[in-house]
Structures are given as C-alpha cells and as structure tokens.
N, C-alpha and C positions, 0 to 999 in steps of 0.2 A: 272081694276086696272091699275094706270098708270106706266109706265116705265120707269124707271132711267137710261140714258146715259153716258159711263164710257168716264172723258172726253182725257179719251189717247188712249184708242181703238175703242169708239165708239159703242160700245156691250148693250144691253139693259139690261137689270137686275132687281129686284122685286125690288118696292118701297120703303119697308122697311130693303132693304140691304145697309151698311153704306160702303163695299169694295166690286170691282168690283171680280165676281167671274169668270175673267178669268185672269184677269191681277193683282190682288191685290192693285191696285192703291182705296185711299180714293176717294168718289162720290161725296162727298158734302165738300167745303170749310171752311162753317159755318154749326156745329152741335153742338149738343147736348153733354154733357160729357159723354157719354156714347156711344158717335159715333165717338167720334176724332179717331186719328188713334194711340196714347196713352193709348186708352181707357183700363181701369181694365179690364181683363179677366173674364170669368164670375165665374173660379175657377183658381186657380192657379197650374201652372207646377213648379214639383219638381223635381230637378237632385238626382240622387245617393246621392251626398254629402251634402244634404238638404237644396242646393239652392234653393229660391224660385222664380220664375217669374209671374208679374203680369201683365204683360204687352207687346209686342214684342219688345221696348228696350231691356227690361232685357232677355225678349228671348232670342234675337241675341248676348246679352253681354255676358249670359249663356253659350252658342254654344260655343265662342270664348275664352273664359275663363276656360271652362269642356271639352274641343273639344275630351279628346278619350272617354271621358264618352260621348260626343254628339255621336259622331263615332257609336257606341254601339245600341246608344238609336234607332240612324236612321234607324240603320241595322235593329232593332228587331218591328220598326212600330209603336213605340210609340208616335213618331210627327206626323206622317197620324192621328190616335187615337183619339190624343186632340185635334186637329184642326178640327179634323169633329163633335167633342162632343162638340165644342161651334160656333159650324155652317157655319165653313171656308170650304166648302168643294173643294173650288177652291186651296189653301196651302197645302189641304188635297192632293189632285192630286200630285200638286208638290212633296210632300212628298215621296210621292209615284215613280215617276219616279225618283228622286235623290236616292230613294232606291237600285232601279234597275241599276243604274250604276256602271261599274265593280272595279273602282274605290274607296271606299269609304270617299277619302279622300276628292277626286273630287267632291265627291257626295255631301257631307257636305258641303262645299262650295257652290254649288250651292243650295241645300236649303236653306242658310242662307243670301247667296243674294236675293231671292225671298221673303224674309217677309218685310213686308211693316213697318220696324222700323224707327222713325225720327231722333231723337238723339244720336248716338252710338260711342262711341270713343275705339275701339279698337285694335288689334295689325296690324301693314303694315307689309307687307315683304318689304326688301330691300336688296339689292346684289352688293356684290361690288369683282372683279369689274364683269360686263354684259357679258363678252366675253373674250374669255379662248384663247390662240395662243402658242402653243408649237413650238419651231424648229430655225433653220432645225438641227435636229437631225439624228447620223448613227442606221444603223441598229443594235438593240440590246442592247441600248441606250435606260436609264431610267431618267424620269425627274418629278418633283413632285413640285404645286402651293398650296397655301391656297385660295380658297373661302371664302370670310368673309359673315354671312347671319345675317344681322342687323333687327331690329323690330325697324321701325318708328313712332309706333303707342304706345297704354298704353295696361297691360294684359299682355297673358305670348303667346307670337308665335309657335306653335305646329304644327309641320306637318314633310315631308318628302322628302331629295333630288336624285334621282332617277337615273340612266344611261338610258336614252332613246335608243341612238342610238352610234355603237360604244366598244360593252362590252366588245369585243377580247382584247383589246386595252388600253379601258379604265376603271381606278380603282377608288374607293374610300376608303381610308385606315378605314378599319374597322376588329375588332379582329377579326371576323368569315370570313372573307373573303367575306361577302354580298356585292351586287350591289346595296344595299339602304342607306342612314344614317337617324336615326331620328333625327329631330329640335324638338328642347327644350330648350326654351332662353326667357328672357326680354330684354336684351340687343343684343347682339352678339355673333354667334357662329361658329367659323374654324372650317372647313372643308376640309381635303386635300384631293388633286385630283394628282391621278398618272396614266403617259403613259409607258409602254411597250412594245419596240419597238422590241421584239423578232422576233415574226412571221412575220413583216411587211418587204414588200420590199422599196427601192428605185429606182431612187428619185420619190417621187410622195407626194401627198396633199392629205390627210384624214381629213373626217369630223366624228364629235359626237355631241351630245347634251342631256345637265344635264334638266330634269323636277324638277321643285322647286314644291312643293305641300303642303299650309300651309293657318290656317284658316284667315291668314292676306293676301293673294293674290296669285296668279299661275304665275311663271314665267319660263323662257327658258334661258338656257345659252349653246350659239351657242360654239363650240370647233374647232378648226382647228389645225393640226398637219402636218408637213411639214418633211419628213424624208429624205435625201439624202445618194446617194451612199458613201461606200466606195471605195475611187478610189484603183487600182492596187499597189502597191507596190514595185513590183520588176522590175529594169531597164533589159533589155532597154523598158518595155512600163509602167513604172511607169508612175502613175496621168494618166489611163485611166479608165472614170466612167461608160462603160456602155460597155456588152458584144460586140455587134456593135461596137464600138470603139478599142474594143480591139482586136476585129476579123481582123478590116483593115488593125490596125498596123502589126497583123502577118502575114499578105498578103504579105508586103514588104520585112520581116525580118524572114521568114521561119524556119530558124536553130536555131535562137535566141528561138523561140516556142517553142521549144523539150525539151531541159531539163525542163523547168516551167510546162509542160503539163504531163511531165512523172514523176516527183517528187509529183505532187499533190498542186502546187501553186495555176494553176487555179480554181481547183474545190473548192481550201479552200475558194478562193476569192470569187466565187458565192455561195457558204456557209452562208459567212459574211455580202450578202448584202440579203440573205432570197431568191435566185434563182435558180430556179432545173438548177440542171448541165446536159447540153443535151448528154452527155457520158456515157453508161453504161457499169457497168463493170471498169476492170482495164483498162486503157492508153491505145494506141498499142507502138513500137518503131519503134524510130528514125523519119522520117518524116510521117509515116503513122498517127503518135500521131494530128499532124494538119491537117491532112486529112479529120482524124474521127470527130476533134474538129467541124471544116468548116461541114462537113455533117449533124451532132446533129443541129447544129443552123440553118439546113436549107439555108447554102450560098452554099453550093454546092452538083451537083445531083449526086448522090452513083453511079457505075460502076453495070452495071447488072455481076451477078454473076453464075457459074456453079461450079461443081464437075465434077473432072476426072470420078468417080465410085457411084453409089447409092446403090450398094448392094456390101459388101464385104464376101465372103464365107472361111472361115480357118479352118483347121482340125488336132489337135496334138492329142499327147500322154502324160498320165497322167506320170511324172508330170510336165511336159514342159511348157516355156513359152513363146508362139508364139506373133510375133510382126507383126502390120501390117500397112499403113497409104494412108489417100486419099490428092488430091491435088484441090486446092479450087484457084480457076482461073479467070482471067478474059478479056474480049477480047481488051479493052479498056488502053490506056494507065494511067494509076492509080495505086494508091496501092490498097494492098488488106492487108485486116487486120480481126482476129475474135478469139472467143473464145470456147471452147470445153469443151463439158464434159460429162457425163454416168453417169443413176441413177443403175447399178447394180457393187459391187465390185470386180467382176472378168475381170472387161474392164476398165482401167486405161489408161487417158492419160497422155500420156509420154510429149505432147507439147500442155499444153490447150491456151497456148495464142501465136499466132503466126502474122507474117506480112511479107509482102514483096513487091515488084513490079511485079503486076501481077497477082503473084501467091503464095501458100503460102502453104506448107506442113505441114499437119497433122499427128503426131504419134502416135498410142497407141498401148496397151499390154494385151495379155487374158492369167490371169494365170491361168491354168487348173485343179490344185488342190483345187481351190475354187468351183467347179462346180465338178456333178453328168457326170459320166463317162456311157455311153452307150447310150446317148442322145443325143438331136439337141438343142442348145441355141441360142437363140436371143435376140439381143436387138439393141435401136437405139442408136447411136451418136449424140448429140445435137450440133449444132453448131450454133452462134450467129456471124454474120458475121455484111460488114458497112453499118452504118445506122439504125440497129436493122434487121437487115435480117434475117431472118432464113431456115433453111436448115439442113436436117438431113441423115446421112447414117445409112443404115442395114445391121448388122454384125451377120454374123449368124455363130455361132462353133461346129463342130462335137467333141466329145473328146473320146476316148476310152481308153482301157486300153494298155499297150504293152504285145505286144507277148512274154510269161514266157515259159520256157524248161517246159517240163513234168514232169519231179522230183523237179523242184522249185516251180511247182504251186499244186502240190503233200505236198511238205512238207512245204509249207508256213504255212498254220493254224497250224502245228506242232508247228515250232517256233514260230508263233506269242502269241502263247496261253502260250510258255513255258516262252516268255519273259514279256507277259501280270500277271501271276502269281507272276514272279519273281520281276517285279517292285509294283506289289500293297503287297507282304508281307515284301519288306525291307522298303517300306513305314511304314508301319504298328510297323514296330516293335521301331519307336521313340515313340508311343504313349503307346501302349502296352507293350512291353520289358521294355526300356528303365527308362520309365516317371513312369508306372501304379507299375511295377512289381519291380523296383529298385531303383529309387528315391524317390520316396515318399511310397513308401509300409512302414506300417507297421514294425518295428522293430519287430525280433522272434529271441528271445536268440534261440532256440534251431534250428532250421532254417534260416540262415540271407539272406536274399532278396538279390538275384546273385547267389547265392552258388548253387553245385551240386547239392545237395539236393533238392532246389524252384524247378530247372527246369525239377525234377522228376514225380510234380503232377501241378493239374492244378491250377490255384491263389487261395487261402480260400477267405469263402465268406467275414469273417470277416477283409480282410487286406483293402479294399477301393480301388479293383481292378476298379470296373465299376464306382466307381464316379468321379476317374483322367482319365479316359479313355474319359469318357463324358466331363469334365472340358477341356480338352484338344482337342478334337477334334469339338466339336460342334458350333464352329464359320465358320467353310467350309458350312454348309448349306448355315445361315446366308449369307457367302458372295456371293453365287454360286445365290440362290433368288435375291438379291438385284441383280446382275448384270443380269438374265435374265430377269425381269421388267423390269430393264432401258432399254435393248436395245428392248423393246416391246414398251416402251410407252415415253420414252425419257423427263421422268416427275419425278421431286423428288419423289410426294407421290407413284408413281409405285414403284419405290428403296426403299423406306422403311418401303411401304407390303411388299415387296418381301425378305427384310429384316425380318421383322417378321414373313414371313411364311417360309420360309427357316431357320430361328432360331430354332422354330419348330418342323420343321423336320429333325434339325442336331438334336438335341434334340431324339428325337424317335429313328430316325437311328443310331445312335452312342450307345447310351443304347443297341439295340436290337445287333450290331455288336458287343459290348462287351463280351456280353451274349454265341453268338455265335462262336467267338474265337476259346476260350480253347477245344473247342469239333474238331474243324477245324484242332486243332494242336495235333490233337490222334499219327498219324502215326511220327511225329518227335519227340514225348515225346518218344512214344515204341523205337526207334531208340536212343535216350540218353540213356535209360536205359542198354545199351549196354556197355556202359561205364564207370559201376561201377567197374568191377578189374580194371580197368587203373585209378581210381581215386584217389587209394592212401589212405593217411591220411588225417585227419580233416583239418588241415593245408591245404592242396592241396586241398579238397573240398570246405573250404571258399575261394578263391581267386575266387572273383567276376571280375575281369578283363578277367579272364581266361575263366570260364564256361559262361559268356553272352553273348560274339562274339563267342564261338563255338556254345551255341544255337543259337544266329538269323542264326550265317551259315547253322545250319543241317536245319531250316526250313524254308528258303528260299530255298535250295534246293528241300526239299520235297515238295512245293506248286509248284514249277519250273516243277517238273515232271508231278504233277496231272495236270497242266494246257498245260501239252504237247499233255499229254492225251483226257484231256477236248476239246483241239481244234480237235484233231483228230476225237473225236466225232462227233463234231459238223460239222466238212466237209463231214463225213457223211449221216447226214443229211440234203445236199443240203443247197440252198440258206439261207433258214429260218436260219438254224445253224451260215452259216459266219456274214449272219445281225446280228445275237445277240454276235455274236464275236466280230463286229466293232462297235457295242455298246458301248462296254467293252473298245475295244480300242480308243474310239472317245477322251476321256480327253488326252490320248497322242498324239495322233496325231494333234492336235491343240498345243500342248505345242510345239510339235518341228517344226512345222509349224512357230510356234511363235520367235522361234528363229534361224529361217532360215535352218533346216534341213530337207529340202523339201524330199528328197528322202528316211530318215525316217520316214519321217510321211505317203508317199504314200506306204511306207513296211506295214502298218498296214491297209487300206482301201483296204477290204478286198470280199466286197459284190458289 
C-alpha cells in the first residue's frame, strides 16, 4: 500500500488519509469533496445550546463563540470523542493533551488552534495600552489605570485577565477581592488595575505582569512600578532619602540627633518609607540616642560590654522592701546604654532604661510580701544592652519572717481570728440585715421588719429572706471567676467562663450561706432576748433605727468572740490550723496590700 507524504512534515501516512495524522495539515491540494479540508463531518457536533457543526469552520466558530460551554466540553473529553469517532485520531491526541493542561482556558486555545479550519473570522484580542508604568510614587501611595480589552475580530471575546506576577502589590478591582476578572465583550471592556504601595519600600523598581487569556489570542502586559523615598522632614536634615544619608548628616551634627531620635521622628520616618528601624526598644538618652542609632545600622562597632556582679544575693524580712542594683560598664570610651526588665512580680525595676558614659546603673526592688516567706527565690534580670546585647544577672532572695515576742506570736491567731470574724459579719449584715431582713422584707402588721420583735426569731420562710440575700450577693462569684480566668489565660473567652462558672457558684454559695445564717446567729439572738424588760412599749419596740444597729452590734460582737476562739483553736493545731486561718484571711490581705497597708496585710500571713 502506497504512502502519502505530509507535505509540512514529511511523515508518511495511509493512503487513504485526506489530513496528516501528526500535524493535521490537508495531504492532497486537489481532492474529492469529501476530502477538502471543509469537508461535512461525517455526523455532526452539537453544543449544549444546539449549535450544530458540520464541518471545522464551524467547529472552530463553535469554540469561539460557546467558549465556557467549549471550556466544559474539553474538560469532560468530548472533542477527544468525536474526533476519534470520525477517524482524527491525530485531533484526537491533541484533544487530549490540551485536556491535560492546567490551564483550561490555555487549553482551549490550544486545541482550537490545532484544527485544521480554512475560513474563520472570529474574535482578536487587543489591548490597549501593552505596558502598564506607575511612578514614582511614595510609600503607601495608591494609584489606579484602566486597561481597555478591545475584540478586533466578529463573535463575542471570552476569556480571563490574570495577576501573573506581582499580587502583594498588585490589584484588579473586583467586588470579591479576586486576582482574576472575567472578559465578556463584543466590543470593549475596562478593566482597572491598582497598586499598593503599603508594604513596598523605597526608592526601588518593581515589576508585574497581567496574563490576558481569551479565545481571541494570549497576551502579556509588562508592569513597572517605580516607588521612591520619603525624604526626612525635619531640619536641620530635612530632604535626606535614605537612611545612609541620613546617618552622615548626624555624624556632623550629633546634638542636632537627639531630640529627633528621642521623640520618635526617626523611626516614624523609616515607618513611612516601609524600613525596619535598627533600634529596639525605646531610644536611649541624650547622646547615647545616636550611638545606638549608628550601631543598629551597622556604622559603628558596639563597645564590648561587662557587669560589676553576675550573681546578686539579698535577704529581708517580711514585709520589707529591699533595693538592690548592678553596674553594666565598659572599658572603651563609649556610651553605654540598655534596657531591663523581670518576668516575675516581686523584682521591679526601678531604672529599666538607663545610659551613660561608660557605665550605667541598674536599679531595682524585691518586695517580700509578694513572695512565700521561709524560702530561697530566684530569678534573672534581663538586660538588653547596645546593639542587641544581651546579658543577664541572678538574684536570688532569702525572705523570712521577723522575730515576734512570745505573747504576740502567742496571741496573734487570737486576734486575727477575732478580727477575721468581725469583718466577714459586719460584711454580712448589708445583705442580710440590712437589705434581706429590712428593706425589702415583707410587710407584717403585727411584726414590722426592724422592730424588736424581727430580731427576736429567725427570718420566716415566707418573708423572701434567701431570694434578696441571693439577688444581692451572687455577682461576687461571678466577678471573682471571671477575674481568676483572666489572669490564667489572658483571653476574653476565659473571663466569660469564668464568668459563668463563678455566676454559678455565687448562685449555690450564696443560697446555701443564707440558709445557713440564721442558725449561725443562735448565740446573739439568745443575747437580744435579754432585752426584753428594757424594751418598753410598742412604740419603743417599732423604732427600727434603734433595734438594727444594736443587733448588727450584738452580732458582730458574738461572731468576734467565736472567731477569737476559733483562731485559738486552730493554732492549736499546728501548722495545718494557721494555713486554714490564712485562707480565711487571704481576701484581706490582698485588699490592704492593695491599698498600700503592707504591714496589715503581713499581720494576717499567718502560716
């Protein structure tokens, strides 16, 4: 059987083939109508929207004209399909690899350049203009063009224009904020393009480049963006554009440096053109300020650095508060400059940001009421010194307690127990007295809420003792939860579990301490009732001003005793007993701790 020669590649092929099956180019010049390259299909291709083709003009017109319905088609293998069901199997291939491209739009494209159509008049891409030039623009500086995408051709131009390269940077205004737009035009279709010049520094020259992808042609549009400094501002080195520059001038004019360096001019200024500031931390003062500056940028070499001391040993009494400090030196004539600081809150520095020539004293302070008495505490001092140095001291604190006479350390849990009693029931009595049992109680003609009489028996169940008791007190869980999450987890949602499980458990607590009360207040009810010849007439028994400050008196007293008692108990029994005394006392002694009554609050820190 003889062999047909394809005459563009030179490939042999069956003699009864009318297109080359590697190239798709027509074999023969003069054929048969049924061989041209026109020729009727031998069944026709129908699109979705029941386009018919009969031929690969109308194929390719098809394509270009149904292009997301062709999109679709190529994806799913339906031109592989038909082209090998009327004996292309060479198309077919194509088909097939333009499948496979990640692309699809690319892909489509290239299959439709591949069919061997003769006639076809369909859509061109055209762009105007070819190349994109923003600048010179400052940093943080936004500017926005129109790309015009015109269709030079007939049909409708379908495709897609893309941020290649560039996306920090570069936008394409679209409502969802995508990096693509689709084309969809017979004519012409804007397209804005915006830069962004936030993150970018100066001065320097950026490139991008937009992918045009449309069934009318593939094109490229080159971008160049040109950003420059913001020069300085402030005299005397106003109009200097680049850190370098502005380094030399302070080389000259040293003192002129210092305020601009310590106010924060300069770092706003490498802020402003998008450049890390080589400073960390706050400033130093005075001249040490362009010392640091010159060092961070690498113009000049840091002064090797020592401490006076690497281990600092202190040792007070609770509740004192010992000061101590090291000296951070150096041999060289320089400054010296650095910063300080402690991740535990019983070690405060007193000077974290220091400078000087030379040498430069560090202060700080360990107050001993924040720390457990009978121990050894440690911890380090951070120091960040010039250049980013670092270096740290060990401070380690003895603390004990001072030396108490024998009858004060004898009768301390006495008082503290008697004054622990005495403040949690005058507490007590604005919720319960006050609130439960006299403001809102119930009205009783024959008993009026205050009167001698109330405070004879214990609240009725019917007066609405234990639901204002609860109404009023049960936001202290509440707040108490919410505030030990935060300081666990330093996260809202911890604050408002801790909220709701402390709500809670004001909730129960408060209910169950209602409950509990009136049975609590046996021994100063017996003691009222003492009181009945001195009480007079009815007249003198209603007088509610009178009998509700003499009871919170009698039973604040009486809980004052038992709890003089209860401490004595409990120093009795040893350690265990005063830990559960400074329990009791722990909410106070942080209150007066809090407002600066240190040597009240260490009267109650008791274990």
């Amino acid at each position: 059987m003889a062999a047909v020669l394809c005459p563009r590649c030179q490939r042999a092929n069956p003699n009864e083939a009318a297109y080359c099956h590697f190239d798709g180019n027509a074999l023969r010049t003069i054929v048969g109508p049924s061989r041209a390259p026109n020729a009727a299909f031998p069944h026709e291709f129908v699109f979705p929207s029941t386009r018919r083709c009969r031929n690969f003009d109308e194929l390719v017109q098809g394509c270009q004209y149904e292009w997301e319905d062709a999109r679709e088609l190529l994806h799913q293998g339906r031109f592989a399909q038909f082209l090998a069901s009327i004996g292309r199997m060479d198309l077919a291939h194509t088909a097939q690899e333009a499948q496979g491209q990640a692309d699809p739009d690319i892909g489509l494209h290239n299959f439709v350049a591949g069919l061997p159509a003769v006639q076809v008049q369909g859509p061109r891409l055209e762009l105007n203009p070819r190349r994109l030039t923003f600048g010179p623009l400052k940093p943080g500086e936004n500017r926005q063009v129109r790309l015009t995408v015109s269709n030079g051709g007939k049909g409708l131009l379908q495709g897609k224009v893309s941020v290649a390269e560039g996306g920090k940077w570069l936008k394409l205004e679209q409502p969802n904020g995508d990096q693509q737009c689709a084309i969809k035009t017979a004519r012409e279709q804007p397209i804005t393009v915006r830069v962004e010049t936030r993150e970018l520094t100066g001065p320097q020259t950026y490139s991008a480049r937009l992918t045009v992808i449309t069934n009318g042609g593939i094109a490229e549009v080159p971008i160049r963006l040109d950003v420059s400094a913001v020069p300085f501002p402030r005299p005397p080195f106003a109009g200097a554009a680049t850190p370098r520059e502005l380094a030399e001038r302070m080389r000259s004019q040293p003192k002129a440096a210092v305020p601009l360096l310590e106010s924060g001019d300069v770092a706003r200024w490498f802020a402003a053109n998008g450049w890390s500031y080589p400073v960390e931390g706050p400033p130093a003062k005075g001249v040490a300020a362009v010392q640091q500056f010159f060092e961070g940028m690498g113009l000049s070499k840091p002064p090797p650095l020592q401490l006076s001391e690497s281990e600092v040993q202190l040792r007070c009494q609770t509740p004192e508060v010992v000061r101590g400090q090291v000296t951070l030196g150096t041999s060289v004539k320089k400054w010296v400059y650095a910063l300080a600081d402690s991740d535990v809150p019983w070690l405060r520095v007193t000077t974290p940001t220091v400078s000087g020539p030379q040498q430069a004293v560090i202060s700080f302070e360990v107050d001993s009421t924040l720390i457990d008495a009978g121990k050894l505490h440690e911890t380090m001092l951070r120091i960040l010194a010039n250049a980013g140095q670092k270096l740290a001291v060990r401070i380690r604190v003895d603390v004990h307690h001072p030396q108490e006479p024998f009858t004060r350390k004898l009768l301390k849990p006495f008082l503290a127990g008697l004054l622990l009693a005495m403040f949690y029931r005058f507490l007590l009595a604005i919720p319960a007295d006050l609130i439960a049992r006299v403001w809102a109680a119930a009205p009783n003609a024959a008993i009026p809420p205050g009167s001698f009489s109330a405070w004879l028996e214990p609240p009725p169940t019917d007066s609405g003792y234990v639901k204002y008791f609860v109404l009023t007190t049960w936001w202290i869980g509440a707040l108490l939860g919410g505030v030990a999450l935060w300081k666990r987890g330093q996260r809202v949602t911890d604050a408002l579990c801790g909220i709701v499980a402390g709500a809670v458990a004001g909730l129960l607590g408060s209910a169950s301490l209602a409950c509990l009360l009136p049975s609590l207040d046996w021994l100063p009810r017996t003691l009222f009732k003492l009181l009945q010849p001195a009480a007079g007439t009815s007249e003198l028994r209603n007088m509610v001003w009178l009998w509700t400050p003499l009871w919170i008196a009698l039973a604040v007293g009486c809980w004052s005793v038992a709890g003089a008692v209860a401490g004595s108990c409990l120093q009795l029994a040893g350690k265990r007993g005063l830990r559960l005394l400074s329990r009791f006392a722990r909410p106070w002694t942080w209150t007066f701790d809090a407002v600066g009554m240190k040597r009240v609050a260490a009267f109650f820190l008791l274990s």
